[in-house]
C-alpha positions as CSV (number, residue, x, y, z in Angstrom):
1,X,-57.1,86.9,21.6
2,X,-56.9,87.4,25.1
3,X,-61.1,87.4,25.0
4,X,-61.0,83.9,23.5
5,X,-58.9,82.2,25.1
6,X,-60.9,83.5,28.3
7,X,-63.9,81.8,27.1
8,X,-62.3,78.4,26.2
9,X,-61.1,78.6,29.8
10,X,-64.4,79.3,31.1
11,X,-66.1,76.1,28.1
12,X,-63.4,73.8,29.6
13,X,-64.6,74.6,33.2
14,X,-67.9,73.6,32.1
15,X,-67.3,71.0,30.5
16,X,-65.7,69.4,33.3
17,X,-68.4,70.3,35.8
18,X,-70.7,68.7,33.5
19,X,-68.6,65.5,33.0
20,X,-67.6,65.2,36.5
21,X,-71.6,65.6,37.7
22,X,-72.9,63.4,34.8
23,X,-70.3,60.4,35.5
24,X,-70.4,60.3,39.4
25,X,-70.6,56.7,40.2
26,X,-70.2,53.9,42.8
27,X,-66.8,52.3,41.9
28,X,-67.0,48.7,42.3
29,X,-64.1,48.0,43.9
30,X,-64.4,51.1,46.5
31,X,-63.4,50.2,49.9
32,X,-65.3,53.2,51.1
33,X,-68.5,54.6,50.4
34,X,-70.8,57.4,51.6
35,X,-74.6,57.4,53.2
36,X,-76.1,60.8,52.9
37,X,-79.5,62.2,53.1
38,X,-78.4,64.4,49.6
39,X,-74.6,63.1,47.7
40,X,-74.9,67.2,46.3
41,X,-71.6,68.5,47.8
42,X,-73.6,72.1,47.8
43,X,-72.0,73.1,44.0
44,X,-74.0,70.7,42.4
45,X,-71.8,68.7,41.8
46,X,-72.8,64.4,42.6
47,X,-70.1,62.8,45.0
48,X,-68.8,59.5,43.9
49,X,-69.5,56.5,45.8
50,X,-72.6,58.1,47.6
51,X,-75.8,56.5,48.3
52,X,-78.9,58.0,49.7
53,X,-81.3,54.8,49.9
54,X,-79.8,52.0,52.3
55,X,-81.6,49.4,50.6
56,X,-79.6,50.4,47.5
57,X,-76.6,50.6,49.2
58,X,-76.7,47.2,51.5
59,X,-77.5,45.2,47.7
60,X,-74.3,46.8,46.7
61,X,-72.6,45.4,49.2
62,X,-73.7,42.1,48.7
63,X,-74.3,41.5,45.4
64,X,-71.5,43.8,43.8
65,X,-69.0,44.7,46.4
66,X,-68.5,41.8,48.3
67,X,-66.3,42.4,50.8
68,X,-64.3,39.6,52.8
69,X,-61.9,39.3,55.7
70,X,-59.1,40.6,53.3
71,X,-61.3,43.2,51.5
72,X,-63.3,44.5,54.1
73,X,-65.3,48.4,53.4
74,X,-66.6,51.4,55.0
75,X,-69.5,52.9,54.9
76,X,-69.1,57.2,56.4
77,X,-72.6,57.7,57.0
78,X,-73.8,61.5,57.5
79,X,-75.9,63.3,60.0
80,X,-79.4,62.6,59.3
81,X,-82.1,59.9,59.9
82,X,-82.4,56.5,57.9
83,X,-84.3,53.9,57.7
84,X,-83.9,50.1,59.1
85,X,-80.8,48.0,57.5
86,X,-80.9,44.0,57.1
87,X,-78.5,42.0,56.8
88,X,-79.0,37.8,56.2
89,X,-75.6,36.7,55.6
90,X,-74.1,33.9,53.5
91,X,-71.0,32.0,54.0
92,X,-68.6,34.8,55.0
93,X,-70.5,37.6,54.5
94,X,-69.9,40.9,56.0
95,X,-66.5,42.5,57.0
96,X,-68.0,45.9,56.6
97,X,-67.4,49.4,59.2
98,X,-70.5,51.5,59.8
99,X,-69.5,55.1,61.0
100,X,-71.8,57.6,62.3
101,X,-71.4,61.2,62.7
102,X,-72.3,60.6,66.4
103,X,-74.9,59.7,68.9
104,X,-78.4,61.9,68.0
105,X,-76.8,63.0,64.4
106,X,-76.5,59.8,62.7
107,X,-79.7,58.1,63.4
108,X,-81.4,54.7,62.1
109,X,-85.0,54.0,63.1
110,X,-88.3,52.2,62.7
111,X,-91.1,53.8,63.6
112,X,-93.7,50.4,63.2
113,X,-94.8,49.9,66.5
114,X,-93.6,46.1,65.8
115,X,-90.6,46.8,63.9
116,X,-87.0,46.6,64.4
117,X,-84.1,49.0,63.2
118,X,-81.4,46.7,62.5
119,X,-81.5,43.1,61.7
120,X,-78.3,40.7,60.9
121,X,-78.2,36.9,60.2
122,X,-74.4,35.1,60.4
123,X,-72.7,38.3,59.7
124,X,-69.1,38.5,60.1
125,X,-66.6,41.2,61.5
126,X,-69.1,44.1,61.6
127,X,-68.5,47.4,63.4
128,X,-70.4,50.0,64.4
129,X,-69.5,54.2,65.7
130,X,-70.8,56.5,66.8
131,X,-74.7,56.3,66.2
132,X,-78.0,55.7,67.7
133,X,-80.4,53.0,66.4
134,X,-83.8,53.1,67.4
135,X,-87.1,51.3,66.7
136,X,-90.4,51.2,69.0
137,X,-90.0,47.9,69.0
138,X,-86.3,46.4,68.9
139,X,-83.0,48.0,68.6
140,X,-81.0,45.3,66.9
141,X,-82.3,41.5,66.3
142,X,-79.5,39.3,65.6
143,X,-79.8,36.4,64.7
144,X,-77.5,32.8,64.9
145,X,-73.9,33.2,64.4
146,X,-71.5,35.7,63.6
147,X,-69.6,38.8,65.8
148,X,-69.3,42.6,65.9
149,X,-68.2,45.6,67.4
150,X,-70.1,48.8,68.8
151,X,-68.3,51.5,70.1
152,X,-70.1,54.5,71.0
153,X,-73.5,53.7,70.1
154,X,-76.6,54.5,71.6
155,X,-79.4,51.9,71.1
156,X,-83.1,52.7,72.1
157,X,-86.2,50.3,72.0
158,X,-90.1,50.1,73.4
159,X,-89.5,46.3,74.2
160,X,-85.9,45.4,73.9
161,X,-82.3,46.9,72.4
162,X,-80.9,43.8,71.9
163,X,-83.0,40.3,70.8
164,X,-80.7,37.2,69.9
165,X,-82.5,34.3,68.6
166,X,-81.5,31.4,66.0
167,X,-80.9,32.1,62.4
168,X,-84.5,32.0,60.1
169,X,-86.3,32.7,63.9
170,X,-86.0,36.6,64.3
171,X,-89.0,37.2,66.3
172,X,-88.9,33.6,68.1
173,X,-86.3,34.7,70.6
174,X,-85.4,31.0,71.1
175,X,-81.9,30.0,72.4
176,X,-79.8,29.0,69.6
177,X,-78.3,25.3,69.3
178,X,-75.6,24.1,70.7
179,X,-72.5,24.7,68.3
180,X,-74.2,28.8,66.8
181,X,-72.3,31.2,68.7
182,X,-71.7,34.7,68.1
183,X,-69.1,37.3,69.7
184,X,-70.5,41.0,70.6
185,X,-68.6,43.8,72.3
186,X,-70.0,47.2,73.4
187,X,-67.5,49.7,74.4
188,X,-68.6,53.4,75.7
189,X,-72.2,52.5,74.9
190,X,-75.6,52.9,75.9
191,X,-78.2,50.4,75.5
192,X,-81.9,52.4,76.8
193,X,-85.2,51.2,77.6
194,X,-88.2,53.4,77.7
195,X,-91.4,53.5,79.0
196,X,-92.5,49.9,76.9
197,X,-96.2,49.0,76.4
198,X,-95.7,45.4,75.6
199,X,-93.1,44.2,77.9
200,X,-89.5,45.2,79.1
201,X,-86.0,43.1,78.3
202,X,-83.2,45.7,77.3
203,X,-80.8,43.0,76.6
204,X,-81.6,38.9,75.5
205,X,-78.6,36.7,75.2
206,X,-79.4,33.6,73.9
207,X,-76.7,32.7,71.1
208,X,-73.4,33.5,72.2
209,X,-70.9,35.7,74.1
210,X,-71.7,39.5,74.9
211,X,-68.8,41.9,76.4
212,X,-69.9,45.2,77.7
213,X,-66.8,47.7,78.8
214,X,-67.7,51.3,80.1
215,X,-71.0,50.8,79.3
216,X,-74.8,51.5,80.5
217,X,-77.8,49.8,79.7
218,X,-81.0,51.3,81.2
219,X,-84.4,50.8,82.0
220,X,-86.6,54.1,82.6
221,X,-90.2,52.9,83.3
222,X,-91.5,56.7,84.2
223,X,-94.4,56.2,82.4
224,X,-94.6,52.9,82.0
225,X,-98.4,51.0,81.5
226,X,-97.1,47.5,81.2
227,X,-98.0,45.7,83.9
228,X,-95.1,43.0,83.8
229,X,-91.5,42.7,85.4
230,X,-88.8,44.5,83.8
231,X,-85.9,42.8,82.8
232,X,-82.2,43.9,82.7
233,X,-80.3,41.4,81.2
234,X,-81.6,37.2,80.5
235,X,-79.2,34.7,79.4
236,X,-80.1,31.1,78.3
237,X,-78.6,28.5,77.0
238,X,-75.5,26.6,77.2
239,X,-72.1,28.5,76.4
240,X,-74.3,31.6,76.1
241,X,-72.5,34.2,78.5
242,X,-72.7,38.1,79.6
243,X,-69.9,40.1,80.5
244,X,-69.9,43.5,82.3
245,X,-66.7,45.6,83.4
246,X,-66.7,49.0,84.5
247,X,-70.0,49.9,83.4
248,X,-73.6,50.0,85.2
249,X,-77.1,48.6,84.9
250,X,-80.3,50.6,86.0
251,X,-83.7,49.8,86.4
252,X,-86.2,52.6,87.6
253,X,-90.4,52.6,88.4
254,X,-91.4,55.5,89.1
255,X,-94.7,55.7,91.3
256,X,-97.4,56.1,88.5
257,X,-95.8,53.2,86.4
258,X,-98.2,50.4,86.1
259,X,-95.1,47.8,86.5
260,X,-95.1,44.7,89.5
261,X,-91.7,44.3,89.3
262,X,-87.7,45.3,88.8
263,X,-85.5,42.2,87.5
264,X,-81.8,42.8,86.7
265,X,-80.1,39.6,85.7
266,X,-81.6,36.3,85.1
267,X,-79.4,33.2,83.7
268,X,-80.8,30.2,82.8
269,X,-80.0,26.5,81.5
270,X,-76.5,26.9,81.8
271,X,-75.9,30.4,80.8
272,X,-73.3,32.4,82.5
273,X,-74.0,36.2,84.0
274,X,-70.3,38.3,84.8
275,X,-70.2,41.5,86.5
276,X,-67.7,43.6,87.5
277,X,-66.7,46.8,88.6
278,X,-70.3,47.5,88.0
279,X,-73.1,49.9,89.3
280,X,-76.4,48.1,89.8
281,X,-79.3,50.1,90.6
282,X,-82.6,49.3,90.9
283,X,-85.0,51.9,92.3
284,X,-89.0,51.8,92.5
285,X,-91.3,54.8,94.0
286,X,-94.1,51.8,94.5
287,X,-94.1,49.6,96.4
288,X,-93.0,46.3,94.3
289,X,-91.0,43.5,94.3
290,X,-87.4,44.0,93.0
291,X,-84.5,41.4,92.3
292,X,-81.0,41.5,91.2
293,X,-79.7,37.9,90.2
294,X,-81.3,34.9,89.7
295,X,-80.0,31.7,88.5
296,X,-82.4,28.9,87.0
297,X,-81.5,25.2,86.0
298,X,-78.0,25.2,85.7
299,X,-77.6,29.0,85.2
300,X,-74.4,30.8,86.4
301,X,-73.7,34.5,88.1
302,X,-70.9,35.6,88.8
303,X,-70.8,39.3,90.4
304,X,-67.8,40.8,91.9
305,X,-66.2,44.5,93.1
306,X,-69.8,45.9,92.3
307,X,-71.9,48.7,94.1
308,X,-75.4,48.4,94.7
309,X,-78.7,51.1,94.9
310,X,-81.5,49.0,95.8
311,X,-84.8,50.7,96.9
312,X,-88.5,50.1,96.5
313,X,-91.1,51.4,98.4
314,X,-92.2,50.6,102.3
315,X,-94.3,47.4,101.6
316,X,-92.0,46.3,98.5
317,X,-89.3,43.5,98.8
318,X,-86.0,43.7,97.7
319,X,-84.2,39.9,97.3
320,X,-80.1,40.2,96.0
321,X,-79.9,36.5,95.3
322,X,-82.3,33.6,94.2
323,X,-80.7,30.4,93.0
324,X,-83.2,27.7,91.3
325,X,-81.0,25.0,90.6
326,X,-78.0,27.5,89.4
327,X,-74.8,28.6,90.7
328,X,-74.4,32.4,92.2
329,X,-71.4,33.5,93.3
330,X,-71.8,37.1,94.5
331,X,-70.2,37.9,98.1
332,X,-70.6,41.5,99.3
333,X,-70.2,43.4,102.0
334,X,-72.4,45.6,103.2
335,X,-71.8,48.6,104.9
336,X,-74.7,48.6,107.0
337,X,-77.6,46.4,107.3
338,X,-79.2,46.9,103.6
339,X,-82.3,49.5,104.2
340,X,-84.5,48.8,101.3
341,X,-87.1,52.2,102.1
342,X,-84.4,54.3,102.4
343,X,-86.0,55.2,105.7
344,X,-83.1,55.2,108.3
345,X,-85.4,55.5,111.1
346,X,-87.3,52.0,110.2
347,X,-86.0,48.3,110.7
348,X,-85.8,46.7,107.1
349,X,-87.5,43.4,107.5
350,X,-87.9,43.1,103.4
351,X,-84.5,42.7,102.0
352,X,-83.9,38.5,101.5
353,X,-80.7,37.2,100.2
354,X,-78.9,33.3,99.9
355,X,-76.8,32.0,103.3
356,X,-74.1,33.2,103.7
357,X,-73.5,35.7,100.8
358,X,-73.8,38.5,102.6
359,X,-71.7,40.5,105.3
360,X,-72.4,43.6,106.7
361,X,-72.2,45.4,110.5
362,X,-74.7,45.6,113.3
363,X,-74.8,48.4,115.7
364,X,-77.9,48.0,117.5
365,X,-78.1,46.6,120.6
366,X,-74.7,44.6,120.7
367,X,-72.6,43.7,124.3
368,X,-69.7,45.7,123.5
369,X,-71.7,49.0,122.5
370,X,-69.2,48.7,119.0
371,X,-70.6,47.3,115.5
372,X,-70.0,43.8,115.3
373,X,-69.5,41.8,111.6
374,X,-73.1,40.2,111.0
375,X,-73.1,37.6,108.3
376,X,-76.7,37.0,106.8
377,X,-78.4,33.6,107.5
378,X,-80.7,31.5,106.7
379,X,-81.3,29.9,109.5
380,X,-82.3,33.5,111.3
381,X,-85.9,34.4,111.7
382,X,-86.7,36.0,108.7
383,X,-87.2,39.5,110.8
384,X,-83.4,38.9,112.0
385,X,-81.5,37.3,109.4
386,X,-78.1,39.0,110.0
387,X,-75.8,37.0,112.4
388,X,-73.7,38.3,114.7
389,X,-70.9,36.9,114.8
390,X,-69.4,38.1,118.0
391,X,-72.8,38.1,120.3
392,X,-73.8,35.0,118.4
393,X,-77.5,36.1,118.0
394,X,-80.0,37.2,115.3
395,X,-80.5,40.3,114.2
396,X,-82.3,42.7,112.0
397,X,-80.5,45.7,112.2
């Protein structure tokens, strides 16, 4: 007896093994789902509400899921490497939480040399953890309206992380019209830049508003054989505004890059530029051009409590300021007359700013033997532009 109840023990186990593996489905009404490289949980056995193709799983969202404000899903996405996502939402579409397993582990990529590894269209209330998203080409096109969240997320590109443009224009990088405006924010992110081939822009804002906290975004031009500028971060358009708080920006050519110039923020046609409590470096072993700010036909920065790196080589140029028609309002105070060589031994004739934004403290050469405040002017010779204030005289160091 004993003997056969043993084996109706071990049928029944069986049996549910089998019914369990053989009816493991995606529940249509699940307000979380898996992304897996294999849904095996190592017995054999299928997981429910696991995919392992994202095109599979993305149509399930839209078409059977549906999620909305109220009935929002998501997605726990394993360690492993997947392939590109897009998104082109209706009316309402989206409301849907991508989590990673972390920065390296939980990787989406495209590796077509003119391909992108994300791609959304008026999507709604997205967020995204703890991943990295890289293409060769673009990080993330996004395109017209719509808002989300990134939180930890590493994003790496060969041209740009970030590309906004108007809906049905992905590759246009056009500044959307008046009225389309989306809502980003990046917290404890990095947004990277490496070594591009066909040009250099780690972040384009052109349809909306962008919040960075405790962030970096980076441009590493080692081994770089693009001959261009590099670009930090270009907003355009109307309404169309960057934030930065407590994070940093850096820009780096190294001596055997092929690059002609280091550009970190460039607003134009009304955008707006903020930044505060921010690092902004921009370094360059050759001897180049390199700028930080520039506003262009109506074009707006605004930088405040930052700290500056700026160095290029002996023959380069470093210019803080250049207002086309814009608005900059960027005070600083120097500590010491800006030395752009990093040669303390040599008088800096190459650093070039707006009147007046300036202050820092000359030592050389002044009445009292004691630094005097030095305020830099325009009206200076442009081999003495700092002012000093007490001997009122020109002077360049």
């Amino acid at each position: 007896m004993k003997m056969i109840l043993r084996r109706l023990i071990m049928l029944s186990t069986i049996l549910t093994l089998s019914i369990s593996s053989a009816y493991a489905a995606i529940d249509p009404t699940a307000t979380s789902v898996m992304l897996r490289t294999s849904c095996d949980d190592g017995s054999g056995t299928t997981l429910n509400n696991c995919f392992t193709d994202e095109t599979t799983m993305m149509t399930w969202i839209k078409s059977t899921r549906q999620p909305s404000a109220g009935d929002s899903v998501v997605v726990e996405i394993g360690p492993g490497t997947y392939n590109r996502i897009e998104w082109l939402c209706g009316p309402d579409e989206g409301h849907v939480s991508f989590r990673g397993a972390g920065r390296g582990r939980t990787v989406f990529t495209n590796s077509y040399i003119l391909g992108n590894a994300m791609t959304f269209e008026n999507c709604n209330d997205l967020t995204f953890d703890s991943m990295t998203i890289n293409a060769k080409f673009i990080s993330v096109v996004w395109a017209g309206s719509g808002n989300a969240t990134w939180t930890d997320v590493e994003l790496t590109a060969g041209y740009s992380t970030w590309y906004e443009t108007p809906a049905g224009q992905h590759s246009t990088g056009s500044v959307c019209p008046s009225g389309v405006n989306n809502e980003h924010k990046f917290f404890s992110s990095s947004l990277i830049l490496k070594d591009p081939t066909i040009g250099a822009l780690i972040y384009l804002n052109n349809c909306g508003v962008t919040w960075f906290y405790g962030s970096e975004l980076i441009f590493d031009g080692s081994n770089t054989s693009w001959p261009g500028t590099a670009v930090g971060i270009r907003s355009s358009g109307d309404g169309h505004e960057t934030h930065l708080y407590g994070s940093n920006i850096r820009l780096f050519a190294s001596a055997s890059s092929a690059l002609s110039g280091l550009h970190a923020f460039r607003a134009n046609t009304g955008a707006q530029i903020h930044v505060h409590g921010t690092g902004i470096d921009l370094i360059s072993e050759k001897d180049i051009p390199i700028t930080v700010m520039e506003a262009n036909d109506g074009g707006h920065v605004h930088t405040a409590e930052s700290a500056y790196v700026l160095r290029t080589g002996a023959n380069g140029s470093v210019t803080r300021i250049v207002n086309n028609g814009g608005m900059v309002h960027a005070p600083h105070l120097w500590g010491h007359v800006p030395n752009t060589d990093g040669n303390p031994a040599t008088v800096d004739t190459n650093y070039t700013s707006v009147n007046g934004a300036d202050r820092a403290f000359v030592t050389n050469g002044t009445s009292s033997s004691h630094p005097h405040p030095a305020i830099y002017s325009a009206s200076c010779p442009s081999n003495a532009r700092w002012y000093d204030t007490i001997d009122k005289t020109c002077r360049s160091n």
